[in-house]
N, C-alpha and C positions, 0 to 999 in steps of 0.2 A: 423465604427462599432467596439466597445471593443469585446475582448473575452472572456468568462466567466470564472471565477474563476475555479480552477481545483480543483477535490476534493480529501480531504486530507486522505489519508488511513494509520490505524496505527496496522494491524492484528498481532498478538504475534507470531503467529509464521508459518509457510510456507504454512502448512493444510488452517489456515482461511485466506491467503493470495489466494492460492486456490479456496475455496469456493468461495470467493468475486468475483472472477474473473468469477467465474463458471456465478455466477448468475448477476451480475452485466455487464458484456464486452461491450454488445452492448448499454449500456445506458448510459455511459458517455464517453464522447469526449477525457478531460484529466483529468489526477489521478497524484496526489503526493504520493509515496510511501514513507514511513518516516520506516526508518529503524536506528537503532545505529549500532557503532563499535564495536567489542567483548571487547574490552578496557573499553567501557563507564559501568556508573552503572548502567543504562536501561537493559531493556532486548536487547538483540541484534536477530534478523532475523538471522537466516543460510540460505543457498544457497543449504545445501546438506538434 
């Protein structure tokens, strides 16, 4: 039995990282969280 793909989460910033979680937790198994470095040209995710 494979496991299924994990889905790919790329919220801008910690609020819709937030939300997602709000509404989404109980309905998927695993999640990739894609965040950058404050280094990259992306936007980078904060922690605080």
């Amino acid at each position: 039995m494979t496991k299924p793909e994990p889905l790919v989460v790329c919220p801008q910033n910690r609020q819709q990282w937030r939300e997602w979680l709000h509404v989404h937790h109980d309905q998927h198994q695993n999640v990739w969280l894609v965040y950058h470095k404050k280094t990259s040209s992306f936007f980078a995710l904060t922690t605080r």
